[in-house]
C-alpha positions in Angstrom: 25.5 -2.4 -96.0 22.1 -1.1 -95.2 20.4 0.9 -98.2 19.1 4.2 -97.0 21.7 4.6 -94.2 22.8 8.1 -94.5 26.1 7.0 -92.7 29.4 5.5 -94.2 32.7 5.0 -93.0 35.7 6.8 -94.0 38.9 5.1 -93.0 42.6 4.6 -94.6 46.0 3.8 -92.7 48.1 5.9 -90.7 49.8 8.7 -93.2 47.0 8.0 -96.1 45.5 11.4 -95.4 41.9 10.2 -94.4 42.1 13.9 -92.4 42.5 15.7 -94.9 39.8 14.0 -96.7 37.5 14.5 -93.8 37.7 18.0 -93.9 37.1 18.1 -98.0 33.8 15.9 -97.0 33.1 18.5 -94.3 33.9 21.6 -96.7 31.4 19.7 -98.9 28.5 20.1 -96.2 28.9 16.1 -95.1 28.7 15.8 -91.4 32.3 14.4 -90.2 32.8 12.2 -86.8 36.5 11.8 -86.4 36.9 8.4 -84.1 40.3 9.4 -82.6 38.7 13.2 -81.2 35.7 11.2 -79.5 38.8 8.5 -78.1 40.6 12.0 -77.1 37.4 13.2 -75.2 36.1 9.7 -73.3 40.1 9.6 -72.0 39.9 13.6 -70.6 39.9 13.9 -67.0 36.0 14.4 -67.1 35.7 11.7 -69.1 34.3 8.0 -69.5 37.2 6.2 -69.4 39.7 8.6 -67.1 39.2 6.5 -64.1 39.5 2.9 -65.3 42.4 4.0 -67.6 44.3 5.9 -64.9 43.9 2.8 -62.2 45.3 0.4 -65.1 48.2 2.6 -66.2 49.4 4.8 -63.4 52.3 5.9 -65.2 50.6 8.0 -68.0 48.8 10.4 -65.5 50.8 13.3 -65.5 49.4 16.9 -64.3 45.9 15.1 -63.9 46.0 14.2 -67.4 46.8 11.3 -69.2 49.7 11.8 -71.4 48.7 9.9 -74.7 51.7 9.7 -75.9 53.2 7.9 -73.2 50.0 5.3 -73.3 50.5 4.7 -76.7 54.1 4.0 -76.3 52.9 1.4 -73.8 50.3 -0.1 -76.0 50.8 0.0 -79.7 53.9 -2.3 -78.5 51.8 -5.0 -76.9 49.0 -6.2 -78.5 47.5 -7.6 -75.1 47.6 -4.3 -74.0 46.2 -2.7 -76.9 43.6 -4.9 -76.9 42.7 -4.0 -73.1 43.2 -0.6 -73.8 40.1 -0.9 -77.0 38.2 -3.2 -74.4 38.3 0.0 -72.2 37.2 2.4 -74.5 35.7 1.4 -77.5 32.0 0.8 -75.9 32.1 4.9 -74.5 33.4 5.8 -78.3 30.7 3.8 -79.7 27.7 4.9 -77.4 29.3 8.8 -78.2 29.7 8.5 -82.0 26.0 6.9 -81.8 24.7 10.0 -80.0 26.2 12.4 -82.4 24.9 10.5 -85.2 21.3 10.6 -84.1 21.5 14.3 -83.0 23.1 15.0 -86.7 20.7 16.6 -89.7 23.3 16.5 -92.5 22.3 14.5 -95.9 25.3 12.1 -95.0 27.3 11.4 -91.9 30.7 10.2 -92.0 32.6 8.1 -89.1 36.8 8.5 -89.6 38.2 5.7 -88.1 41.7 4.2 -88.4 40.7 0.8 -88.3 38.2 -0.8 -90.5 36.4 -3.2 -88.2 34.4 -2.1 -84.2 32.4 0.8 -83.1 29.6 1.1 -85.1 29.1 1.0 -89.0 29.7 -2.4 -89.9 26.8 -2.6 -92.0 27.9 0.8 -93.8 29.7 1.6 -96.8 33.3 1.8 -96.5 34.9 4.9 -98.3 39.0 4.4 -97.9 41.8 6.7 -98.4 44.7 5.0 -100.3 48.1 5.6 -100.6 51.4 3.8 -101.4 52.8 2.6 -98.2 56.3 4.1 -98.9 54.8 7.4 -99.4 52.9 7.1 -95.9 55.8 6.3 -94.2 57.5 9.6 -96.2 54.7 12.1 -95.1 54.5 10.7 -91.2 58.8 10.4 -91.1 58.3 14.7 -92.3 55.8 15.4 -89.3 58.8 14.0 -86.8 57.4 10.3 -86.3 60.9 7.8 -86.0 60.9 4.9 -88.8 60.3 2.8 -86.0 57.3 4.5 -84.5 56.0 4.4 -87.9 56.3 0.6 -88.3 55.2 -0.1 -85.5 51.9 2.1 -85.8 51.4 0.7 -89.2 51.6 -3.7 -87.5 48.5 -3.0 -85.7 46.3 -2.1 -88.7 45.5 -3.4 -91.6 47.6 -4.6 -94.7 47.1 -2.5 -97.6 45.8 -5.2 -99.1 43.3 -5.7 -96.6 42.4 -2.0 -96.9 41.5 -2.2 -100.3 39.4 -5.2 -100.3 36.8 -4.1 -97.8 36.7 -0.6 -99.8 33.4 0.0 -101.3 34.8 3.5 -102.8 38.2 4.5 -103.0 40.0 7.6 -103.1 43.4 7.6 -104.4 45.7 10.5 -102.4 48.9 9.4 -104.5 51.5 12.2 -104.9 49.2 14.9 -107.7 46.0 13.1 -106.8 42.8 15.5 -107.6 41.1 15.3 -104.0 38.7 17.4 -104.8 37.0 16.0 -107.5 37.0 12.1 -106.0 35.7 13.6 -102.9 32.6 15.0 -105.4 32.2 11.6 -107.0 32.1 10.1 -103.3 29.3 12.0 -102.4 27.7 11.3 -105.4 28.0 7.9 -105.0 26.8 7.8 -101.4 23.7 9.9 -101.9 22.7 7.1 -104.1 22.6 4.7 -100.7 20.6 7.5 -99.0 18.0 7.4 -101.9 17.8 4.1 -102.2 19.5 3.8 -106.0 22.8 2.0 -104.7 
């Protein structure tokens, strides 16, 4: 973790709410780079990755677009092809989250990732958004997501376990959690990195 880094990494599992956390950081004046949007834009039909993406899985091209749905279905089954899919596009989400990084002017710049290792930030404090895995499951089951889906989503990240232990700072979004005010003491806490007191 480099001292004076006015970057961290905001991350949590599928259903944790890391979102909705981003956009209390953003309310807050902290400069939010969501991982997944810059994945959405480097696999657009004018995009980094259209071409190689669209040669190795034919099938999700549909209207000129790929359907991401239909990739995922392919690859969050088969970790050889989720692993070729990252291979693919994790170097253009890198050299993109990079850019908007140097271009940003905030205090702080966050990177919300779903994943807690690649890209960039791996020398940066991890902030992670925790919740009960049953209570995941609950919220994604309510926004139309099949139990199965769900499980499967949740196999290719990170244990909850494994969540918590890389966490530098942790923000608890348990049913009647106070958001607001951890998001405050976040902030807090990282300016202290950007001044050089953490």
């Amino acid at each position: 973790m480099e001292q004076g880094s006015q970057g961290f990494v905001l991350c949590g599992g599928i259903g944790a709410g890391k979102s909705y956390v981003a956009a209390l950081f953003h309310a807050a004046g902290v400069d939010m780079i969501e991982a997944d949007a810059v994945g959405h834009q480097v696999l657009a039909s004018d995009g980094a990755c259209f071409d190689q993406v669209a040669r190795r899985w034919p099938t999700v091209v549909v209207d000129g677009e790929i359907d991401r749905g239909a990739l995922g279905s392919i690859v969050f089954g088969d970790n050889e092809q989720l692993q070729l899919l990252e291979s693919i596009t994790h170097p253009a989400i890198a050299a993109e989250i990079v850019r908007r990084i140097a271009a940003s002017n905030a205090k702080l710049v966050g990177i919300e990732r779903p994943f807690l290792e690649g890209l960039v930030g791996a020398d940066l404090p991890v902030v992670l958004v925790d919740a009960p895995t049953e209570l995941r499951m609950e919220r994604l089951i309510s926004r139309g997501m099949n139990t199965e889906d769900v499980l499967a989503r949740m196999a290719t990240q990170p244990s909850r376990e494994e969540w918590l232990a890389a966490a530098d700072f942790v923000i608890d979004n348990d049913r009647g959690a106070d958001l607001d005010s951890q998001v405050a003491r976040a902030i807090a806490w990282l300016e202290s990195f950007v001044t050089g007191n953490g």
